[in-house]
DSSP file (Angstrom, degrees, kcal/mol; ACC not computed):
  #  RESIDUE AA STRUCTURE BP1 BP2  ACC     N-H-->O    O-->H-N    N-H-->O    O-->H-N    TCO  KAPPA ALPHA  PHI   PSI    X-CA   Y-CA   Z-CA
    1    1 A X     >        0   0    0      0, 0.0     4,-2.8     0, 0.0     3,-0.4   0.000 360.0 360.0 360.0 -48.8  -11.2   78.9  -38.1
    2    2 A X  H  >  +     0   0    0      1,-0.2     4,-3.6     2,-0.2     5,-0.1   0.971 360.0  53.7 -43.5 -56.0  -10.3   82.6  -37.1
    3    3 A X  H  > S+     0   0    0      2,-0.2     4,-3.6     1,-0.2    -1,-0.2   0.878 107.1  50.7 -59.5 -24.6  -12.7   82.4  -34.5
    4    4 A X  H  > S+     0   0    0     -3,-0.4     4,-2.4     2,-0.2    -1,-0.2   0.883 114.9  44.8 -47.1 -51.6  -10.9   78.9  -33.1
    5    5 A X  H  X S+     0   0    0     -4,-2.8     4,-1.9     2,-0.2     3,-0.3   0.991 110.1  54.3 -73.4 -50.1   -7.6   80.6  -33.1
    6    6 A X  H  < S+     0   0    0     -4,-3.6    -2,-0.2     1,-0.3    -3,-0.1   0.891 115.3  39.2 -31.3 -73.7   -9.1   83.8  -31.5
    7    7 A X  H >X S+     0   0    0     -4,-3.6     4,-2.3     2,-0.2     3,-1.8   0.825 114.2  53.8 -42.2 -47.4  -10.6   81.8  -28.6
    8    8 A X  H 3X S+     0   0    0     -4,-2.4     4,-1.9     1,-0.4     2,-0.5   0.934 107.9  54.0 -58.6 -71.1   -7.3   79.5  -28.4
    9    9 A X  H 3< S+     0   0    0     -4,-1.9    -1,-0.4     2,-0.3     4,-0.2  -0.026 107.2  51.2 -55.0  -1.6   -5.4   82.9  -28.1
   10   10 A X  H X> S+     0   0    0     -3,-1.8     4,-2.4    -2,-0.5     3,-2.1   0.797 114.4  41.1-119.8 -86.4   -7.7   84.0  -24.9
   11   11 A X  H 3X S+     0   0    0     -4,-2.3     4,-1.8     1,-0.3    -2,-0.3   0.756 109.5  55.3 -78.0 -36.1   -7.2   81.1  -23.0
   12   12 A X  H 3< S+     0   0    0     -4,-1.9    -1,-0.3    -5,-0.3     4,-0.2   0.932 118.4  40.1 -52.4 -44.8   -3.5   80.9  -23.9
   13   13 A X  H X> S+     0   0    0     -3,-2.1     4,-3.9    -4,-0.2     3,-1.5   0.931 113.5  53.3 -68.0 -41.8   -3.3   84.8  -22.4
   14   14 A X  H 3X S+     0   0    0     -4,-2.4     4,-1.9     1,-0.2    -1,-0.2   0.924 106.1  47.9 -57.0 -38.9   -5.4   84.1  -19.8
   15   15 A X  H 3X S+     0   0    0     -4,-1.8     4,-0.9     2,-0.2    -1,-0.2   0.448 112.5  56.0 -59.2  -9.6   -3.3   80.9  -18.6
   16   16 A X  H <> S+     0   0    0     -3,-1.5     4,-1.2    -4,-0.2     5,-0.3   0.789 110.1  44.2 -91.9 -61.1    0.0   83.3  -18.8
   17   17 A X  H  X S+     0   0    0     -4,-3.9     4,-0.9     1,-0.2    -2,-0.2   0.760 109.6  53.4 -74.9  -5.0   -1.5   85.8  -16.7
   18   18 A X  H >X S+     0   0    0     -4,-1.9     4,-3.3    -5,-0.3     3,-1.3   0.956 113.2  41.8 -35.5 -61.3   -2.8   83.5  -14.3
   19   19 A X  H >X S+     0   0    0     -4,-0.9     3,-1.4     1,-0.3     4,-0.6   0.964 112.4  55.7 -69.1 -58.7    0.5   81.9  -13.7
   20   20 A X  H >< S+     0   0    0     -4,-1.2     3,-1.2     1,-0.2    -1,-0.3   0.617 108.1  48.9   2.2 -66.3    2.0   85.1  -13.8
   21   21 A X  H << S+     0   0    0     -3,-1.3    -1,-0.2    -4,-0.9    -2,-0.2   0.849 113.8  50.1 -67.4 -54.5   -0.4   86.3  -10.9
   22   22 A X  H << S+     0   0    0     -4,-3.3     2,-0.6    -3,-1.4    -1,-0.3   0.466  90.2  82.3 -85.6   9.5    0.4   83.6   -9.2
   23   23 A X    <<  +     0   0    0     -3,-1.2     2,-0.3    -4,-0.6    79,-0.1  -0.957  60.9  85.1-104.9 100.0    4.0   83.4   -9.2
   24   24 A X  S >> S-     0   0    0     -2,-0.6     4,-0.9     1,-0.0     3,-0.8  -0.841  92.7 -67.9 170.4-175.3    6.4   85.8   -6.3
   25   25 A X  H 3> S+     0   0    0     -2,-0.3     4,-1.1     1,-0.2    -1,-0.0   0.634 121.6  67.1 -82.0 -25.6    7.7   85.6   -3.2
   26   26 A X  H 34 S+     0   0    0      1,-0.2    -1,-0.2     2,-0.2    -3,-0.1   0.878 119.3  28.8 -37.5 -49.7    3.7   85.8   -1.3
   27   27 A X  H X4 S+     0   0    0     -3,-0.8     3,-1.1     1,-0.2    -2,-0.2   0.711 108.1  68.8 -93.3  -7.0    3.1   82.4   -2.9
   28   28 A X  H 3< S+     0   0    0     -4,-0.9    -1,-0.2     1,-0.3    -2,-0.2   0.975 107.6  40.4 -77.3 -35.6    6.6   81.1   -2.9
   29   29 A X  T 3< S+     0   0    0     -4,-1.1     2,-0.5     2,-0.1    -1,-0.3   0.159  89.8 112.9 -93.4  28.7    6.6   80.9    1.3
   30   30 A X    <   -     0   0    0     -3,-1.1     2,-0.6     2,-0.0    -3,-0.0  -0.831  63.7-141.5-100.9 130.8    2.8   79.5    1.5
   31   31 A X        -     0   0    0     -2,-0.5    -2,-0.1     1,-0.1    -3,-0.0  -0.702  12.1-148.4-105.8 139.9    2.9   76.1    2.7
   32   32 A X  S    S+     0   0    0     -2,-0.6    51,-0.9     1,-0.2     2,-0.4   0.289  92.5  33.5 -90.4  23.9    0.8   73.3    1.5
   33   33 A X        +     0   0    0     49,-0.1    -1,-0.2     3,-0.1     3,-0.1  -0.759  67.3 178.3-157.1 125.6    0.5   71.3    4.6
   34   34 A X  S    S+     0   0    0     -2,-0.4     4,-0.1     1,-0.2    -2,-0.1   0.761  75.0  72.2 -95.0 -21.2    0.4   73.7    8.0
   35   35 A X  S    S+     0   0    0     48,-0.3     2,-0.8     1,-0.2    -1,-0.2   0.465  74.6  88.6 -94.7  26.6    0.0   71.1    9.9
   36   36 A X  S    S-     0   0    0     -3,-0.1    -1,-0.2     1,-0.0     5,-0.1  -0.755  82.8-107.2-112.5 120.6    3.0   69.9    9.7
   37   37 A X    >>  -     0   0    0     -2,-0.8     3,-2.9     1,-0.1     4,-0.7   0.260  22.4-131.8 -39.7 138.2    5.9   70.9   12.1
   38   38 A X  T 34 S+     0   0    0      1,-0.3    -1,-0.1     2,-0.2    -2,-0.0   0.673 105.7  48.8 -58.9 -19.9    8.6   73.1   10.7
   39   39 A X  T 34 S+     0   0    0      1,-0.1    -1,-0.3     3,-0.1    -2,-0.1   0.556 104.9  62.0 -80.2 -18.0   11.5   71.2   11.9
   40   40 A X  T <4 S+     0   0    0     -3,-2.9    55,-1.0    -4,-0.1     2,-0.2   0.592 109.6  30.9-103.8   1.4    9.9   68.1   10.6
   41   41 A X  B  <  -a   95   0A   0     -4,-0.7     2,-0.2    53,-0.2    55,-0.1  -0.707  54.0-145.1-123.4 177.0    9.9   69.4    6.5
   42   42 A X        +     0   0    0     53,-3.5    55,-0.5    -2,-0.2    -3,-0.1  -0.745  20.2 166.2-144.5 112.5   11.6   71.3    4.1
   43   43 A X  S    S+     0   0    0     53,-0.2     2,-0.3    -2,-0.2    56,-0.2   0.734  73.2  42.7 -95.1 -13.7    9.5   72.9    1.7
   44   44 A X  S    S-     0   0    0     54,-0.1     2,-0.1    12,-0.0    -1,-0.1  -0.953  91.4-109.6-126.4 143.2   12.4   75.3    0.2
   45   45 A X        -     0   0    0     -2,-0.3    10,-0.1     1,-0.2     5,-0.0  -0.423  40.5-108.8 -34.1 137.2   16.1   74.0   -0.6
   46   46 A X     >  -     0   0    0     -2,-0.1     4,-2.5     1,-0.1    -1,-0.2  -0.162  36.2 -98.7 -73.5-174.7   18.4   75.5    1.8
   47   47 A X  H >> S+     0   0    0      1,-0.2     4,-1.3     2,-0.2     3,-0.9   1.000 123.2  54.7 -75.5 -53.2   20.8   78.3    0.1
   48   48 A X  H 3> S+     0   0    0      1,-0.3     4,-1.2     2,-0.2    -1,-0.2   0.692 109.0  45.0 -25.2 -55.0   23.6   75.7   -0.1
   49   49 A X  H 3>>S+     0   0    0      2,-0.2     4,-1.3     3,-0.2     5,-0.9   0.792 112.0  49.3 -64.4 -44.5   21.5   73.3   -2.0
   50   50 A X  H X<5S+     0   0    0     -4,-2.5     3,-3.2    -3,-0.9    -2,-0.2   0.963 112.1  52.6 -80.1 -44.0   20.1   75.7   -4.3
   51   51 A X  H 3<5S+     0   0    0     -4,-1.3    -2,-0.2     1,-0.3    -1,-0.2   0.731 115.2  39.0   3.8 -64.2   23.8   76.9   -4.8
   52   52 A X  H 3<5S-     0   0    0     -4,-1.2    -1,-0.3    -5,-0.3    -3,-0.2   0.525 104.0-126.0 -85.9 -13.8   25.1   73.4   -5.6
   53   53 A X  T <<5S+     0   0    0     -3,-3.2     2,-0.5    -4,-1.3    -2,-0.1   0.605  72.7 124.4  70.5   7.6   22.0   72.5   -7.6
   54   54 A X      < -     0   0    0     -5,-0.9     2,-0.5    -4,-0.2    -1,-0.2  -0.871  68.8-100.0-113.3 141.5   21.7   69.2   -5.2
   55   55 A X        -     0   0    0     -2,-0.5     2,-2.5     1,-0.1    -1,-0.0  -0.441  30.1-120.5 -64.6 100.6   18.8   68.2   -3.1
   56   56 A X        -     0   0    0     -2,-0.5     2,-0.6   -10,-0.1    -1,-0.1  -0.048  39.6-168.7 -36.9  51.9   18.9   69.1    0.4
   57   57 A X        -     0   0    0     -2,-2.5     3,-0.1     1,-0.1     6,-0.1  -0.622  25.2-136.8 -88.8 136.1   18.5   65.6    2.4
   58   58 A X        -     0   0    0     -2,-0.6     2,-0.6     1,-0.2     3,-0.4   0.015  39.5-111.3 -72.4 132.2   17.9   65.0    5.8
   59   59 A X  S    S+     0   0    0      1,-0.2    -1,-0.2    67,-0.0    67,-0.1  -0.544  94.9  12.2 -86.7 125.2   20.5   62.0    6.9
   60   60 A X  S    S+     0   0    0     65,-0.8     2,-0.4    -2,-0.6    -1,-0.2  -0.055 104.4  93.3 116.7 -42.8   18.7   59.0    7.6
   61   61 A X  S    S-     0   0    0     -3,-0.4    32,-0.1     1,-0.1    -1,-0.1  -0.794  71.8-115.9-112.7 129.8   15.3   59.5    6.5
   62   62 A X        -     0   0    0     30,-0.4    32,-1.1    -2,-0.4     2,-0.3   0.365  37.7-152.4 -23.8 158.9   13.5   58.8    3.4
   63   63 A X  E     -bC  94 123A   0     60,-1.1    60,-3.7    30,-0.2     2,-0.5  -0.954   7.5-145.7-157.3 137.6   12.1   62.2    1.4
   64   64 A X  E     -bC  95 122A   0     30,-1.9    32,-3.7    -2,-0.3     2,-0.6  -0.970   8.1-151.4-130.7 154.9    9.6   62.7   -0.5
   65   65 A X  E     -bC  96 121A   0     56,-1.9    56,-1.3    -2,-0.5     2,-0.5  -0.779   9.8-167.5-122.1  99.7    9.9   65.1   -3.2
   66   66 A X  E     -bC  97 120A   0     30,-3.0    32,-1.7    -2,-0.6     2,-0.5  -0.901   3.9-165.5 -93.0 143.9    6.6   66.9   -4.4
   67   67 A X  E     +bC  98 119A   0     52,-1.4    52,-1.0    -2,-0.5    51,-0.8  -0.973  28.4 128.1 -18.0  96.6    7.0   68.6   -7.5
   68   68 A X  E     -b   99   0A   0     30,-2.3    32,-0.8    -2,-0.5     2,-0.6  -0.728  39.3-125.1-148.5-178.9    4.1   71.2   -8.4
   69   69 A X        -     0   0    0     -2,-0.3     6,-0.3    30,-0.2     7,-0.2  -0.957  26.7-127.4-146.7 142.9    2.3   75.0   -9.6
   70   70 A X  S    S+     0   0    0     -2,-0.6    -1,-0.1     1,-0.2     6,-0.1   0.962 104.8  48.0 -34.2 -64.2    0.1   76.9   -8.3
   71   71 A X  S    S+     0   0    0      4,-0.1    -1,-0.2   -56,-0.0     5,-0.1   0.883  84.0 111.0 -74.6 -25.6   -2.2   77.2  -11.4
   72   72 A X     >  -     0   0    0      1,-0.1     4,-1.1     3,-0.1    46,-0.1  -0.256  62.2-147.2 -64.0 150.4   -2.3   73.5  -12.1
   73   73 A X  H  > S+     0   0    0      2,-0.3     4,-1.6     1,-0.2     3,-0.2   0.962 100.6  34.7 -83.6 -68.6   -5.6   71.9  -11.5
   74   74 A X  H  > S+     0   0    0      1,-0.2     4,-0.5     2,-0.2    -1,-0.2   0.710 110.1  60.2 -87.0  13.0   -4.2   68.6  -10.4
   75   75 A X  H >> S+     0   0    0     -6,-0.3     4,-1.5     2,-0.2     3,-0.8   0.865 113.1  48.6 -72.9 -38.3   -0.8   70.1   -8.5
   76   76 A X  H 3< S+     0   0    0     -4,-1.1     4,-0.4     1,-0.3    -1,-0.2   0.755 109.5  47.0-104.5 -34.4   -3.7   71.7   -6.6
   77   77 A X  H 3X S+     0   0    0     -4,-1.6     4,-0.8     2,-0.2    -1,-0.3   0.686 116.7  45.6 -57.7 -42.4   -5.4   68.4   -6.3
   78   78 A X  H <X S+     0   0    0     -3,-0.8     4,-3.1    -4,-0.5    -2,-0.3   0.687 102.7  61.4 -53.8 -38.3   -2.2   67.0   -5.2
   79   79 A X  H  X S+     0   0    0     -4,-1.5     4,-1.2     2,-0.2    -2,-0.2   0.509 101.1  58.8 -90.3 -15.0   -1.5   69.8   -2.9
   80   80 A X  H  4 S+     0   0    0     -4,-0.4     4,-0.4     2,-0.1    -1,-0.2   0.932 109.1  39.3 -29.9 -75.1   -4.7   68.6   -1.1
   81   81 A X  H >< S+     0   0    0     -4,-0.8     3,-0.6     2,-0.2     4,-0.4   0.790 110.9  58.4 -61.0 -46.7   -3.6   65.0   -0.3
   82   82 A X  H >X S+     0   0    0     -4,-3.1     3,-7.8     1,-0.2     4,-1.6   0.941 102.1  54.6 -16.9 -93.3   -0.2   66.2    0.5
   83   83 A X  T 3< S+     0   0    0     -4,-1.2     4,-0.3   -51,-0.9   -48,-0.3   0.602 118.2  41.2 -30.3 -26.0   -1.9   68.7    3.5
   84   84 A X  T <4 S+     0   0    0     -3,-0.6    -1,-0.3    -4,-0.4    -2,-0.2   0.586 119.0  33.2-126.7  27.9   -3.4   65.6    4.8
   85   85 A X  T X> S+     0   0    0     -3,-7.8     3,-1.2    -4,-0.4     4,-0.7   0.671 100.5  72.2-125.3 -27.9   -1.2   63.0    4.7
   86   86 A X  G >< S+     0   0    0     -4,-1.6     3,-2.8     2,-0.3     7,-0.1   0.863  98.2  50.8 -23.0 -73.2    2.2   64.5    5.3
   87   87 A X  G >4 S+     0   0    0      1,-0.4     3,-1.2    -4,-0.3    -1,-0.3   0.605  93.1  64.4 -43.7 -38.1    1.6   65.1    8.7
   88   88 A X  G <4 S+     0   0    0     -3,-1.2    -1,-0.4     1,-0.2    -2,-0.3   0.813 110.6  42.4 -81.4 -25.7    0.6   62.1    9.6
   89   89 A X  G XX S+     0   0    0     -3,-2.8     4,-2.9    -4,-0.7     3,-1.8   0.230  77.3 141.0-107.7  26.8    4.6   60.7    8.6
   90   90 A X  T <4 S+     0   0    0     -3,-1.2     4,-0.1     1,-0.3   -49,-0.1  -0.491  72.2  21.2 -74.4 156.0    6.6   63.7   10.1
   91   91 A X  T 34 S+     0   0    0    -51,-0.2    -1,-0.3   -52,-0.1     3,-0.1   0.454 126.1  55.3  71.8   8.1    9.7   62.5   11.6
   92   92 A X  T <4 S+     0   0    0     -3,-1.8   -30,-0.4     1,-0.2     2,-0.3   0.458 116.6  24.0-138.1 -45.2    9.6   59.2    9.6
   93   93 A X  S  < S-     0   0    0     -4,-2.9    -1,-0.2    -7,-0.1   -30,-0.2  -0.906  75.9-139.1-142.3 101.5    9.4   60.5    6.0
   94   94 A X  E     - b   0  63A   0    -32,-1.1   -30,-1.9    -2,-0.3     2,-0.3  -0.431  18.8-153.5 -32.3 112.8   10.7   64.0    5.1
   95   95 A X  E     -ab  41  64A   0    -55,-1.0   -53,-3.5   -32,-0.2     2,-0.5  -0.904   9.3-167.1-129.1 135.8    8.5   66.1    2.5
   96   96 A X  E     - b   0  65A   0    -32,-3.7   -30,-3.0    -2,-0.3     2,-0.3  -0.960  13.2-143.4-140.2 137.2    9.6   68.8    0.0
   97   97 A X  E     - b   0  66A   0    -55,-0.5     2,-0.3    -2,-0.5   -30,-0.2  -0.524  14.4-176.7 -60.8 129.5    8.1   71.1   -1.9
   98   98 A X  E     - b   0  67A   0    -32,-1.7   -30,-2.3    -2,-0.3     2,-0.7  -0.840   7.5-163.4-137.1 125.7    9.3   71.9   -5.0
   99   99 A X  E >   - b   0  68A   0     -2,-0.3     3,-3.3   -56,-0.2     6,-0.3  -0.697   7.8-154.1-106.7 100.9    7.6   74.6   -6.9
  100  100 A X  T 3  S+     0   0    0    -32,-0.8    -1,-0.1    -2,-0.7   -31,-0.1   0.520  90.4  49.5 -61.7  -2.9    8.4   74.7  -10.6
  101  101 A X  T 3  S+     0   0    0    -33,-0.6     2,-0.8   -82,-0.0    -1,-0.3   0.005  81.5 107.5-126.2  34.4    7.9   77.8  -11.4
  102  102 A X    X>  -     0   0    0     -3,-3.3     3,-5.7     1,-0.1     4,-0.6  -0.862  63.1-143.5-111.0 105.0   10.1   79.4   -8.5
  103  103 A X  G >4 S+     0   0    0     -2,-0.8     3,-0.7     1,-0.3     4,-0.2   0.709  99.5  60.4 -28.1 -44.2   13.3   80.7  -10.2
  104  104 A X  G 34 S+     0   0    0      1,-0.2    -1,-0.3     2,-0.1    -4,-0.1   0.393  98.5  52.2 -75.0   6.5   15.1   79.8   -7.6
  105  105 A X  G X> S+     0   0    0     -3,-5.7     4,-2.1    -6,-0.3     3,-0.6   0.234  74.9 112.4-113.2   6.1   14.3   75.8   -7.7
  106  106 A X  H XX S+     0   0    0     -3,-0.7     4,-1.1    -4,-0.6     3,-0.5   0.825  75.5  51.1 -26.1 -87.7   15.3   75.4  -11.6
  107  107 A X  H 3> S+     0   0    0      1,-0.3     4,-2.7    -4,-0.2    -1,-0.2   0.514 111.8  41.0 -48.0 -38.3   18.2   73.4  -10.7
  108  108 A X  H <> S+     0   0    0     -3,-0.6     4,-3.7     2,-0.2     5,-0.3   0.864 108.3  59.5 -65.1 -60.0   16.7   71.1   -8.8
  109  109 A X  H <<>S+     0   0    0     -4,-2.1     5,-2.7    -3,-0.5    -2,-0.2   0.917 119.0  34.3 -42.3 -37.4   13.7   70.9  -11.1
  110  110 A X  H ><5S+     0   0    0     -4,-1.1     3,-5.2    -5,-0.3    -2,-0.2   0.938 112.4  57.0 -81.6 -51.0   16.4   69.7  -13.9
  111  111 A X  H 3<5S+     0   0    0     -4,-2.7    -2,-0.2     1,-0.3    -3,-0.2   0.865 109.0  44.5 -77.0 -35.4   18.6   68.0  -11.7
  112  112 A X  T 3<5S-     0   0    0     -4,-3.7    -1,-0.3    -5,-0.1    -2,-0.2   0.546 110.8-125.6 -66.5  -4.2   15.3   65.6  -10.6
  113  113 A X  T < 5 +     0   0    0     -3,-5.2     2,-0.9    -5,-0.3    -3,-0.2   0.999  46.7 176.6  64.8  53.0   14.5   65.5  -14.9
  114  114 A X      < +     0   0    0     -5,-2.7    -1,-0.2    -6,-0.2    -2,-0.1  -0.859  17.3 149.3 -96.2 109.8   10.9   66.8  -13.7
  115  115 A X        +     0   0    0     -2,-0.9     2,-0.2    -5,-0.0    -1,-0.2   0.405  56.6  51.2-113.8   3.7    9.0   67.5  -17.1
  116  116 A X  S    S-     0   0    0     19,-0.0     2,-0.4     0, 0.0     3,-0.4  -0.909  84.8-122.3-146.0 159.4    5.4   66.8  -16.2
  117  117 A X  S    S+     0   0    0      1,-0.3   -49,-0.1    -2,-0.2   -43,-0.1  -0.996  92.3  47.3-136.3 135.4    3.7   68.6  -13.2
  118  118 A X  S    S+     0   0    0    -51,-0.8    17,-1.7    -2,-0.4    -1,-0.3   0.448  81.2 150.0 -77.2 120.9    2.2   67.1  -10.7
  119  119 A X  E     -CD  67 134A   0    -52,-1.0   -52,-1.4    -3,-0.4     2,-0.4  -0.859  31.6-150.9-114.2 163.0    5.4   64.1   -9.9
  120  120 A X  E     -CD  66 133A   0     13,-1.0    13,-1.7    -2,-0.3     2,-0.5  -1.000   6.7-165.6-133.2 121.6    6.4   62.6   -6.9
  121  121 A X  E     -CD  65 132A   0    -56,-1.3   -56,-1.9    -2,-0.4     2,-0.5  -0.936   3.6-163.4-141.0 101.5    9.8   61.6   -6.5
  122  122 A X  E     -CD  64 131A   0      9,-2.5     8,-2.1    -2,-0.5     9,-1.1  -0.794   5.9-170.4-106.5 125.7   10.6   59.2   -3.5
  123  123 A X  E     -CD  63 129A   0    -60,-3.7   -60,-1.1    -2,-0.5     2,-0.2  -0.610  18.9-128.3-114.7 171.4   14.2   59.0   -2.5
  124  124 A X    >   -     0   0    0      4,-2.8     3,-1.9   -62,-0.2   -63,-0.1  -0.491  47.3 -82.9-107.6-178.5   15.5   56.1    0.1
  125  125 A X  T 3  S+     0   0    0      1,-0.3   -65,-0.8    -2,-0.2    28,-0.0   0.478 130.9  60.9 -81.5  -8.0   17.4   57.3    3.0
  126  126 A X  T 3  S-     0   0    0      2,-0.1    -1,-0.3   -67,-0.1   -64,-0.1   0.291 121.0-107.4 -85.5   4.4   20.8   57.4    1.1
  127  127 A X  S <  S+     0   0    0     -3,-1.9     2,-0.3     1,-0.4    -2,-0.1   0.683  70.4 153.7  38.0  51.2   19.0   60.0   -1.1
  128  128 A X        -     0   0    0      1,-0.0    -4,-2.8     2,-0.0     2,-0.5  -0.794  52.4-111.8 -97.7 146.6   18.7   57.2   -4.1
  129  129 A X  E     +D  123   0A   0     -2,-0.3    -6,-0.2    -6,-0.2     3,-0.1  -0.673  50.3 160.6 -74.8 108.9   15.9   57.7   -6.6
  130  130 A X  E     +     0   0A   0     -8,-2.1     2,-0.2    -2,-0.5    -1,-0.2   0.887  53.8   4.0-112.1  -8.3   13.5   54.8   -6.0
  131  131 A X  E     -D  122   0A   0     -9,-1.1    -9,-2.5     2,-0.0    -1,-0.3  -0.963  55.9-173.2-150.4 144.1   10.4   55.4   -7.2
  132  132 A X  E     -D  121   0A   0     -2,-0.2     2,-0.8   -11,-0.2   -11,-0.2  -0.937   0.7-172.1-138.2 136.8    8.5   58.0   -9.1
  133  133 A X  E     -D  120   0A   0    -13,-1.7   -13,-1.0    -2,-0.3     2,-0.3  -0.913  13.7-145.7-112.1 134.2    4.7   58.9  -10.3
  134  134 A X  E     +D  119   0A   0     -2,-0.8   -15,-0.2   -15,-0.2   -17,-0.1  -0.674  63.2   2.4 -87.1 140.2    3.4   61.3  -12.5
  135  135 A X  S    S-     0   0    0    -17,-1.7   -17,-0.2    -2,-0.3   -15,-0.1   0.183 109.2  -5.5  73.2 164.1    0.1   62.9  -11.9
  136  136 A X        -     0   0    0      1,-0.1     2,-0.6   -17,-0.0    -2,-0.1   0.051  55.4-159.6 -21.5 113.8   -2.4   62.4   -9.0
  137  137 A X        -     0   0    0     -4,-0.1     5,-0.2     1,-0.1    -1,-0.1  -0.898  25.5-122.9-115.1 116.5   -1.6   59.6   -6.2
  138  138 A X    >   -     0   0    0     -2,-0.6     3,-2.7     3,-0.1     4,-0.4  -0.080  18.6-111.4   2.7  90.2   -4.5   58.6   -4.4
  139  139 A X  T 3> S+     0   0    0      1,-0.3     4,-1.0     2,-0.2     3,-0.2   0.454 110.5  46.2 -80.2   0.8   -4.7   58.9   -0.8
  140  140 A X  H 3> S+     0   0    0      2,-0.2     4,-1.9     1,-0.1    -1,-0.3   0.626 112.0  45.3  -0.6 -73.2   -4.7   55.7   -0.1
  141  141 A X  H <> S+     0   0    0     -3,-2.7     4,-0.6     2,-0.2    -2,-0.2   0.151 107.8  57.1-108.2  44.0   -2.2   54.6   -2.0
  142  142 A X  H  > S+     0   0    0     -4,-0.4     4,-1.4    -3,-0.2     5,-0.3   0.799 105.3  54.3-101.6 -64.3    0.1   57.3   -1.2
  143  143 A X  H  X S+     0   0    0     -4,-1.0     4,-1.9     1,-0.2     5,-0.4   0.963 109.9  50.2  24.1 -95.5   -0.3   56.3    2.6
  144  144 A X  H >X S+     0   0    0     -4,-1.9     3,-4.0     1,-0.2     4,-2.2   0.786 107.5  51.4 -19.3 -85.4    0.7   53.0    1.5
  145  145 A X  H 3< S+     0   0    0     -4,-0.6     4,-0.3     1,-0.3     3,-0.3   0.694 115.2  37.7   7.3 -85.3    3.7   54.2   -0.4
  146  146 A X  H 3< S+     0   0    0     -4,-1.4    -1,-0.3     1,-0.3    -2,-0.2   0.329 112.7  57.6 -82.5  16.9    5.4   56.3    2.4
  147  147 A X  H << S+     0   0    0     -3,-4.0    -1,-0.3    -4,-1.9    -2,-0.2   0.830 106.7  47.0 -98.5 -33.4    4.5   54.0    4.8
  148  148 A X  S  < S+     0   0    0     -4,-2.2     3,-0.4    -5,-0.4    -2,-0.2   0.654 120.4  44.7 -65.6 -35.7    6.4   51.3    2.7
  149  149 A X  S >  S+     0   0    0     -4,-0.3     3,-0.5    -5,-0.3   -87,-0.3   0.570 103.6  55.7 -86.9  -5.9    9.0   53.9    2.6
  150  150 A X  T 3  S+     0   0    0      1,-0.2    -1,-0.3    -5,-0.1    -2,-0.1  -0.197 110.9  51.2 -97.1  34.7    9.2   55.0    5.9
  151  151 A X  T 3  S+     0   0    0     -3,-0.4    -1,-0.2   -59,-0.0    -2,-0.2   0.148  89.0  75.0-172.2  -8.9    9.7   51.5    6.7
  152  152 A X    <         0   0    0     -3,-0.5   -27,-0.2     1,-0.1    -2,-0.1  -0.003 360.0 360.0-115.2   5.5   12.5   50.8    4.3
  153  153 A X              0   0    0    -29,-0.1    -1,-0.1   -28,-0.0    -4,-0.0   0.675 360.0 360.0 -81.2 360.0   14.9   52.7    6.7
């Protein structure tokens, strides 16, 4: 039993100092799709927004709202499919990062009720919540999705 807890107690430290590691202003500006133009995202709330605690939307256009970490296995898995589907709907569908364990996106992170990591939080072009998933979306049917939403404008 000691030995159970011992081990448990490893990997619990180890998982701190990972995220730890991985956590500051080097990872906070790394973006998880490069090819997508800068005008055509937002990966950080502007300072207003995080100010106001409200989510920074583009007028007109659908947004979709990724919610993720670094050290998670399938935000990182997510953060794949992102980099290669994003791109393909800039100008049509808005995408923002939001990195949960960047101090400065708490508020947002509450204000969206985001408890589980990776979620995807798809707003309509009035910024109403219309759909959400938890965990890994296919890329496929993520395609689908924001094509369904880019299409709802």
């Amino acid at each position: 039993m000691r030995q159970k807890l011992l081990i448990l107690g490893v990997i619990a430290a180890m998982a701190a100092l990972s995220a730890v590691k991985n956590i500051g202003p080097q990872q906070a500006s790394s973006s998880c799709c490069p090819g997508l133009p800068a005008d055509q995202e937002l990966h950080a709330p502007s300072q207003a927004a995080q100010k106001s605690s409200a989510l920074a939307i583009p007028e007109g256009r659908p947004v979709w709202v990724l919610a993720h970490s670094d050290w998670c296995a399938q935000c990182q898995e997510m953060s794949k499919i992102a980099s290669k589907v994003a791109p393909q709907f800039a100008g049509k569908v808005a995408f923002v990062e939001l990195k949960v364990d960047d101090p400065e996106q708490q508020d947002l992170v509450k204000d969206l009720k985001i408890s589980v990591i990776p979620t995807s939080v798809f707003l309509n072009a009035n910024a109403a919540e219309i759909d959400r998933v938890l965990g890994v979306i296919p890329e496929a049917q993520l395609k689908a999705k924001l094509r369904s939403l880019s299409e709802e404008r």
